[in-house]
C-alpha positions as semicolon CSV with decimal commas, in nm:
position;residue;x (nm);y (nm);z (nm)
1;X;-3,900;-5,071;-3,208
2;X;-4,133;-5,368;-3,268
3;X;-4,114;-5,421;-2,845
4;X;-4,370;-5,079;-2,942
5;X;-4,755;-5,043;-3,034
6;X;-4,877;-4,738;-3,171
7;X;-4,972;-4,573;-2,857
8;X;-4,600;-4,613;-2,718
9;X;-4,458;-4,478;-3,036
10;X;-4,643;-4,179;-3,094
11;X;-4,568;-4,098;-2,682
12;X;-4,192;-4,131;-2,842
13;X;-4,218;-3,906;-3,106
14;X;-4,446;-3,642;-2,951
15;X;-4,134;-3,514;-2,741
16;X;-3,956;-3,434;-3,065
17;X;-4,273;-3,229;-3,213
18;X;-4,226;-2,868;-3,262
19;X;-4,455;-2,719;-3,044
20;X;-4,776;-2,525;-3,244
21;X;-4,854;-2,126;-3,170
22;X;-5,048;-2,041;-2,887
23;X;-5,312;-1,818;-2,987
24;X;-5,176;-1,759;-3,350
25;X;-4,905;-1,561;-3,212
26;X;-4,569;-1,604;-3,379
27;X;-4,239;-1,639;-3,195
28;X;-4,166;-1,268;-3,206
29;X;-4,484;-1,222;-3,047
30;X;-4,449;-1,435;-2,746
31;X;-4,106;-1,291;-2,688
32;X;-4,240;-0,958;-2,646
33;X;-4,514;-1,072;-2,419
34;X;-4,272;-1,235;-2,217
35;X;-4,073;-0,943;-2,156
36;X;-4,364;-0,752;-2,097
37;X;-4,443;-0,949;-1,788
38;X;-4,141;-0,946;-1,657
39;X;-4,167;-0,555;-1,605
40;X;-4,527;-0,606;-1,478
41;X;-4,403;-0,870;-1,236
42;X;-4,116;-0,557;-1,131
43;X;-4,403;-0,314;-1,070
44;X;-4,626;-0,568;-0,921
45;X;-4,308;-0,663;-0,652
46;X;-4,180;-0,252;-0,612
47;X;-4,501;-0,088;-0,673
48;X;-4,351;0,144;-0,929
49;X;-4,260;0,123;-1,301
50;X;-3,890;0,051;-1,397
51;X;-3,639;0,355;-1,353
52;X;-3,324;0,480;-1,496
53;X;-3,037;0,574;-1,265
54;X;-2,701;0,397;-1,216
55;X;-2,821;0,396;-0,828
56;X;-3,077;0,113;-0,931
57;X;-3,036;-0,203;-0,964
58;X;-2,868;-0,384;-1,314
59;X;-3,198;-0,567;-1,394
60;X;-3,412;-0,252;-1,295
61;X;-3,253;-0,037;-1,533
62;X;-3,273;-0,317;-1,796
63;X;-3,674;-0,333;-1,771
64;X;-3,682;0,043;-1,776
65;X;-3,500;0,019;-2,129
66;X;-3,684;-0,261;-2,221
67;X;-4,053;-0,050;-2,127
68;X;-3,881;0,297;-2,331
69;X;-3,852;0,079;-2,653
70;X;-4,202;-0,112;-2,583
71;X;-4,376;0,242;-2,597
72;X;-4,167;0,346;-2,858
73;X;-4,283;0,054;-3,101
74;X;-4,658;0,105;-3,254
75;X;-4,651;-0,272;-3,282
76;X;-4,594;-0,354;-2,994
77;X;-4,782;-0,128;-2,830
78;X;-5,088;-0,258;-3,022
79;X;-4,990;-0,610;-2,935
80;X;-4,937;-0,514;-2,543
81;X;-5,269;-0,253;-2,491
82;X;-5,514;-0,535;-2,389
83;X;-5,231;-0,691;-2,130
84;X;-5,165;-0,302;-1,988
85;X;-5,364;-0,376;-1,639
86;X;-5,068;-0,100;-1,502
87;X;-5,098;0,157;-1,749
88;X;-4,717;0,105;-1,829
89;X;-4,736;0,204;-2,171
90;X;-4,887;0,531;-2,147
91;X;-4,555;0,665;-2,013
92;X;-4,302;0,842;-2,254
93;X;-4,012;0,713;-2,462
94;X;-3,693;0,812;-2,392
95;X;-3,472;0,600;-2,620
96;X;-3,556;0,593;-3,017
97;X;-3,539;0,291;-3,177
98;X;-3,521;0,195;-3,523
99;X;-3,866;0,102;-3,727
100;X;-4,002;-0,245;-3,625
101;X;-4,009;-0,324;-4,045
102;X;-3,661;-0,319;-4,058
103;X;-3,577;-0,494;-3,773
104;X;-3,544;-0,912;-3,815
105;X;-3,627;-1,122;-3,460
106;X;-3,306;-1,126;-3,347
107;X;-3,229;-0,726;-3,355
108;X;-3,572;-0,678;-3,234
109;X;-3,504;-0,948;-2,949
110;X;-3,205;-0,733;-2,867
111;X;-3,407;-0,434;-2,869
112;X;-3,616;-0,542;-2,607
113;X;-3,372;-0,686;-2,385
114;X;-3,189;-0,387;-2,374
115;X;-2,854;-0,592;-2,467
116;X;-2,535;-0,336;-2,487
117;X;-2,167;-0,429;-2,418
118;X;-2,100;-0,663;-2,185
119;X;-2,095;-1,015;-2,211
120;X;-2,306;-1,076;-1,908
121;X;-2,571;-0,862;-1,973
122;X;-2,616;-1,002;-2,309
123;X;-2,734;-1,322;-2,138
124;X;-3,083;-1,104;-2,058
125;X;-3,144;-1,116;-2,448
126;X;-3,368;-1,417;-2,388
127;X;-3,607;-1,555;-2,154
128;X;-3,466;-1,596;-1,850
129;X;-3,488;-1,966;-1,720
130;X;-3,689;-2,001;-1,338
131;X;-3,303;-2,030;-1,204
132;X;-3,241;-1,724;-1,353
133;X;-3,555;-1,519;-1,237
134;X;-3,498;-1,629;-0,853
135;X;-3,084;-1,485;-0,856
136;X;-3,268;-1,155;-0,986
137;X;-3,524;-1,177;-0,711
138;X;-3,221;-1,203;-0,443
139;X;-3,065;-0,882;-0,593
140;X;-3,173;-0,619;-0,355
141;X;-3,183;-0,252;-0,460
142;X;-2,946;-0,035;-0,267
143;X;-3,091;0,330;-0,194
144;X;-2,965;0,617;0,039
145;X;-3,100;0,562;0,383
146;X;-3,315;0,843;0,458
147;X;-3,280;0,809;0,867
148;X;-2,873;0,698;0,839
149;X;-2,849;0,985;1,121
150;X;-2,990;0,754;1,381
151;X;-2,702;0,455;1,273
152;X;-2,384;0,704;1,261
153;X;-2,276;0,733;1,565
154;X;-2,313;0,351;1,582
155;X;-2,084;0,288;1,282
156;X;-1,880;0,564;1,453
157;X;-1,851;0,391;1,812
158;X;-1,776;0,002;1,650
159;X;-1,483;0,142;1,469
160;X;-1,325;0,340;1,791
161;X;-1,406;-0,025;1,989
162;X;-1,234;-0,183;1,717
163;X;-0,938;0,050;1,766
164;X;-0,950;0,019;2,123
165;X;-0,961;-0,344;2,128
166;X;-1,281;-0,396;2,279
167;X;-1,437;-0,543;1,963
168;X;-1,268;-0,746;1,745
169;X;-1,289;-0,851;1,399
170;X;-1,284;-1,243;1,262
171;X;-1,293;-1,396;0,993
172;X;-1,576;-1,563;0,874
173;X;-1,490;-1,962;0,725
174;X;-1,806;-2,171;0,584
175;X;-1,615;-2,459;0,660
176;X;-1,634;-2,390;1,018
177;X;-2,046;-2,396;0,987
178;X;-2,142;-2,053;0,964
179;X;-2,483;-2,062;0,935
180;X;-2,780;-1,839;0,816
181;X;-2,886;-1,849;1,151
182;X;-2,569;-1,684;1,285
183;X;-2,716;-1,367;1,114
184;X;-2,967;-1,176;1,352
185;X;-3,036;-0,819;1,439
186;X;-2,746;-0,582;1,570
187;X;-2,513;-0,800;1,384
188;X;-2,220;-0,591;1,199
189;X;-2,030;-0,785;0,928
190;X;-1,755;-0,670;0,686
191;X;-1,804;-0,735;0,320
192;X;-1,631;-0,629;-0,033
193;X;-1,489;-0,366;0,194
194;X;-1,797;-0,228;0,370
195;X;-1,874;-0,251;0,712
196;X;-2,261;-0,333;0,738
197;X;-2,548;-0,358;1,029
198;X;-2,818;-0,601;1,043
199;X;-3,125;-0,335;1,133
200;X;-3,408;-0,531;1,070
201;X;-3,494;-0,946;1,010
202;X;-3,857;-0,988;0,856
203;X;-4,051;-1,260;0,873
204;X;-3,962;-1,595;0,773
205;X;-4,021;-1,701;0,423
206;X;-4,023;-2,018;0,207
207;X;-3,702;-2,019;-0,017
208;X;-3,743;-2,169;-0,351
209;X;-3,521;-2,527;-0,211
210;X;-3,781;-2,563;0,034
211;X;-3,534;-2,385;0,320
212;X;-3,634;-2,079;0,553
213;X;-3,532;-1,731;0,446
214;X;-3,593;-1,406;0,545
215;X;-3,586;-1,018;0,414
216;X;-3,316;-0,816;0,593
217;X;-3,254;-0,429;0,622
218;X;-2,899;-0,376;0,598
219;X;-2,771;-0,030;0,670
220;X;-2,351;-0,001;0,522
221;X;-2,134;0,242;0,646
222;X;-2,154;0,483;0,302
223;X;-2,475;0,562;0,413
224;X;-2,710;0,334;0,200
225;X;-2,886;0,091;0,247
226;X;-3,052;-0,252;0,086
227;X;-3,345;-0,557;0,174
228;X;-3,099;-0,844;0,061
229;X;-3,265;-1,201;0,127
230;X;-3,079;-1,337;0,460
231;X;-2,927;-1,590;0,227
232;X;-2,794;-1,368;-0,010
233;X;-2,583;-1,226;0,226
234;X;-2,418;-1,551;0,394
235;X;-2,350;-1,627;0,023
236;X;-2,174;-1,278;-0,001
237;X;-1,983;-1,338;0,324
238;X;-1,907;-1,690;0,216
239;X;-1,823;-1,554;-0,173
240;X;-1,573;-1,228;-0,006
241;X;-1,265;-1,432;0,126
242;X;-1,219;-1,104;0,342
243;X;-1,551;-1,109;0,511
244;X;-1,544;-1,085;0,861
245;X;-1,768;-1,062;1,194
246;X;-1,715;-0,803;1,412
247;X;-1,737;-0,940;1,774
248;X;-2,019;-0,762;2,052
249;X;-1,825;-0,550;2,300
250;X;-1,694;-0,728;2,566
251;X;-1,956;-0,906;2,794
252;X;-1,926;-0,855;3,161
253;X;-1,579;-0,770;3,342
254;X;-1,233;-0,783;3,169
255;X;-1,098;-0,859;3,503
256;X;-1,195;-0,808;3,919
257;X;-1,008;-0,670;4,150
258;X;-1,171;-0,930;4,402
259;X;-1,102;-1,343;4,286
260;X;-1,423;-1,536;4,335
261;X;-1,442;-1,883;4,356
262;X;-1,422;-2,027;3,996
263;X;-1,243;-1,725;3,857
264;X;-0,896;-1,838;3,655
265;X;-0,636;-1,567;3,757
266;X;-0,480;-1,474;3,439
267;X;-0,230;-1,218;3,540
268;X;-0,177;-0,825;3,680
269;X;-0,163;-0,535;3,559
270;X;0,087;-0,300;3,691
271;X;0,170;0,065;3,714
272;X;0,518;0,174;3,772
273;X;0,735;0,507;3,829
274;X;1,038;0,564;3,698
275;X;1,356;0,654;3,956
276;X;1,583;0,722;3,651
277;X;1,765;1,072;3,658
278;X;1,699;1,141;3,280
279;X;1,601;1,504;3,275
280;X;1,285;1,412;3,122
281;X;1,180;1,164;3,371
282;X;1,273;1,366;3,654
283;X;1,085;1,628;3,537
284;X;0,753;1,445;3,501
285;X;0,802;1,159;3,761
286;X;0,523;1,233;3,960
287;X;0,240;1,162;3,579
288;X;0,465;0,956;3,458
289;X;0,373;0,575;3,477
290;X;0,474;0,248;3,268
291;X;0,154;0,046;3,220
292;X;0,207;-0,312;3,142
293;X;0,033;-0,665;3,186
294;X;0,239;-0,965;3,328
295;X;0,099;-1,349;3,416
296;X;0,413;-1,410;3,595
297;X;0,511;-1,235;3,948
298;X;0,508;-0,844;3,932
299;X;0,817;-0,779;4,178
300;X;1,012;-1,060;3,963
301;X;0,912;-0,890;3,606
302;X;1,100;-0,565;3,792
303;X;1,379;-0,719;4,000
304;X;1,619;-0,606;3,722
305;X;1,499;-0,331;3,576
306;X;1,784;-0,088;3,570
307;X;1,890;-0,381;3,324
308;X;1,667;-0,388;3,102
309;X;1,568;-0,072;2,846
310;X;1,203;-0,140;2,849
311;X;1,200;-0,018;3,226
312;X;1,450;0,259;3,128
313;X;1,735;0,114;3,270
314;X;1,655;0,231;3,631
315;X;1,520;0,073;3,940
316;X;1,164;0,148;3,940
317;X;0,869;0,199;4,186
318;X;0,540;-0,041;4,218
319;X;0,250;0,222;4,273
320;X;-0,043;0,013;4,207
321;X;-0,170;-0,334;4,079
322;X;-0,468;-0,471;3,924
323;X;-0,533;-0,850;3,953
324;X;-0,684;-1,032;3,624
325;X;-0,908;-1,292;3,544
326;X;-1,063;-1,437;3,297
327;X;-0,911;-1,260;3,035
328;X;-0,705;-1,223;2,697
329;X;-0,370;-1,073;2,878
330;X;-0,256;-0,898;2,538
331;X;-0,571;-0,774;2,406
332;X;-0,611;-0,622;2,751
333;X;-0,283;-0,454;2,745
334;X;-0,329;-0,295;2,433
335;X;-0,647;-0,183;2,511
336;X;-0,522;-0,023;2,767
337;X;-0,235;0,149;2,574
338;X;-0,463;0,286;2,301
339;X;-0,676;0,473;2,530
340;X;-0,339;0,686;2,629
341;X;-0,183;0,677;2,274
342;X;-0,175;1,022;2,290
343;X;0,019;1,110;2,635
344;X;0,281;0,796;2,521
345;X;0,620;0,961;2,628
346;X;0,897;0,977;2,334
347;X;1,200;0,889;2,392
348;X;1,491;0,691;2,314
349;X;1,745;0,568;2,509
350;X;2,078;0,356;2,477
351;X;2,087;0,019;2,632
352;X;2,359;-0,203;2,793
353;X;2,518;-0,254;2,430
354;X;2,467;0,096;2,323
355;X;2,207;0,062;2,021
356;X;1,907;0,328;2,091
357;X;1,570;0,192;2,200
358;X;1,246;0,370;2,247
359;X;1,069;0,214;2,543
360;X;0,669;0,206;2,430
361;X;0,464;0,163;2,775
362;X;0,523;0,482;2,946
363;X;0,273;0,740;2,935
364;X;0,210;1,094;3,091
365;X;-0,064;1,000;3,303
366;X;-0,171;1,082;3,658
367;X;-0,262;0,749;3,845
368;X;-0,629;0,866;3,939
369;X;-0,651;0,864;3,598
370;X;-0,497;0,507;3,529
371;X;-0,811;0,402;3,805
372;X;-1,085;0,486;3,646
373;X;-0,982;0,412;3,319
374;X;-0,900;0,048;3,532
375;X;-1,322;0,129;3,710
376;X;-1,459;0,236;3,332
377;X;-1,290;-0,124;3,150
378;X;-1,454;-0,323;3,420
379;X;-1,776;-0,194;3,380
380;X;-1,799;-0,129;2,955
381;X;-1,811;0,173;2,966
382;X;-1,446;0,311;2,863
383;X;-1,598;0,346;2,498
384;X;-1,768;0,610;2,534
385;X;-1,431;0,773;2,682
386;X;-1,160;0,962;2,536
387;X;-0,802;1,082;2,756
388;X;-0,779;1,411;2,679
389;X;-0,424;1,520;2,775
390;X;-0,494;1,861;2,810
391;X;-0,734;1,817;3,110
392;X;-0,545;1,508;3,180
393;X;-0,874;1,357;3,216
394;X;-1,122;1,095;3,018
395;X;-1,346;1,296;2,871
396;X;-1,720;1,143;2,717
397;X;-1,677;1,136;2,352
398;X;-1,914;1,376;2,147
């Protein structure tokens, strides 16, 4: 300590000096002040006052706790009148509290932080640190959306092009750089179990680290809807290790009948007719068609079909062809078999070694039908198509 004069040592000390009052108000004081303009900063940001429902959001209903018991106290009312720019205490009380007298500053603290229960809400029992105030500021308020009747039948066409295969989910992995960036309008992500569309990107913000941000509109599939900061939710993607991405439809073609140059054949698809004499083939041979997707030579995948159960253990007839390219061969194929689910033939059958097998690919379908489902792929539009067996026709969906 002699390396120090006077000036040096009383720069020491002072950081070890208990601060003095500001404005003769005692600790108790300041603390309610403090929480005061907290819920003047919340009606400042949302243009209302603090609410109770268990729709709102954890910190809302806190300040709307915190405001009952402000009004409710004479002293702090009387302390809190000349800082009431909003009017906030002139609203009722809903929650009686005990007499101020009898309270000592630590059941009076709890008072106004509206402390009960749980362990992490009793961390809002004291003035929130600047860390702490910015994660509240990323919560965003989920509310019914009022016009959820215009993004329906969007929610309701992603999860029959899920089904169909022409969308597909993925997962989403922060180690393989997904960025904030990745999130922009007409996205639809899956997290904690709800399927949600980006509606609306605002404009760009400064973040408190000095990085770009941005409000969002989110609608979720239950019908509500929230303004989460853009970075809040690629930290709930990134927190969910279920979070996915569900893909756009498929761009462009899923195949060509016509090869151009720089197209990569990837296969055929093929429809065949049975020749078997099984009473139930013979009576519907003429709608009756297996459906399948090969890379390899069609008239080799059939040479021994009467073989092989999966062709129904009969020689079989080539009625039409589709050439591929460009394409994932078995998402195609089961694309393809989803959209006629519901004329799939049942039956089982015995093969070679006698054990029973149920050939999957054949379907009671006329082969006009089989074309322009083939016509409706290329061009996109087989979502908004249904095969309606009864008509034995794709019918638009309602």
């Amino acid at each position: 300590m002699s390396d120090l004069d006077l000036d040096e040592l009383r720069s020491e000390l002072s950081d070890f000096a208990v601060s003095e009052k500001k404005g003769g108000l005692s600790p108790r004081d300041e603390r309610i002040i403090t929480g005061f303009e907290e819920i003047q900063r919340f009606t400042d940001q949302h243009g209302h006052a603090p609410r109770h429902s268990e729709a709102n959001d954890i910190f809302e209903r806190l300040y709307a706790v915190r405001l009952d018991r402000l009004r409710a106290l004479d002293e702090c009312r009387t302390l809190l009148a000349p800082l009431d720019r909003q009017g906030l205490l002139s609203g009722p009380s809903f929650d009686p509290v005990a007499p101020v007298e009898s309270m000592d500053d630590d059941e009076l603290l709890a008072e106004l932080a509206g402390a009960a229960g749980s362990s992490d809400i009793t961390e809002l029992r004291h003035v929130r640190t600047a860390a702490d105030k910015r994660a509240a500021e990323e919560i965003a308020n989920r509310a019914p959306a009022e016009d959820f009747d215009q993004f329906k039948p969007m929610f309701d066409q992603l999860a029959r092009d899920v089904k169909i295969g022409t969308r597909i989910t993925q997962p989403i992995r922060k180690d393989a750089g997904f960025l904030k960036a990745n999130i922009k309008v007409g996205d639809f992500f899956i997290v904690d179990g709800q399927t949600t569309y980006v509606a609306e990107v605002g404009e760009p913000i400064r973040a408190p680290n000095g990085e770009s941000d941005a409000r969002l509109r989110v609608i979720y599939s239950n019908g509500t809807e929230s303004n989460l900061l853009l970075r809040s939710l690629q930290r709930a993607l990134y927190k969910d290790e279920t979070s996915r991405r569900i893909s756009e439809p498929n761009a462009g073609p899923l195949f060509s009948g016509d090869s151009e140059d720089g197209d990569l054949a990837s296969g055929t698809i093929y429809v065949l007719r049975s020749k078997s004499d099984h009473p139930l083939v013979a009576a519907n041979r003429d709608v009756l068609h297996k459906i399948g997707v090969t890379g390899g030579d069609v008239v080799r995948r059939i040479a021994n079909a009467k073989l092989d159960a999966t062709f129904l253990l009969a020689e079989v007839e080539l009625v039409a062809t589709y050439k591929l390219a460009n394409v994932n061969r078995t998402r195609l194929e089961n694309l393809i078999h989803r959209i006629f689910d519901v004329s799939r033939l049942d039956i089982e059958i015995m093969d070679r070694f006698g054990n029973p097998v149920i050939p999957r690919e054949w379907f009671l379908v006329p082969l006009f039908v089989v074309d322009e489902a083939v016509e409706r792929i290329k061009d996109g539009t087989i979502t908004q198509y249904r095969y309606d067996p009864e008509t034995a026709s794709l019918r638009p969906v309602s």
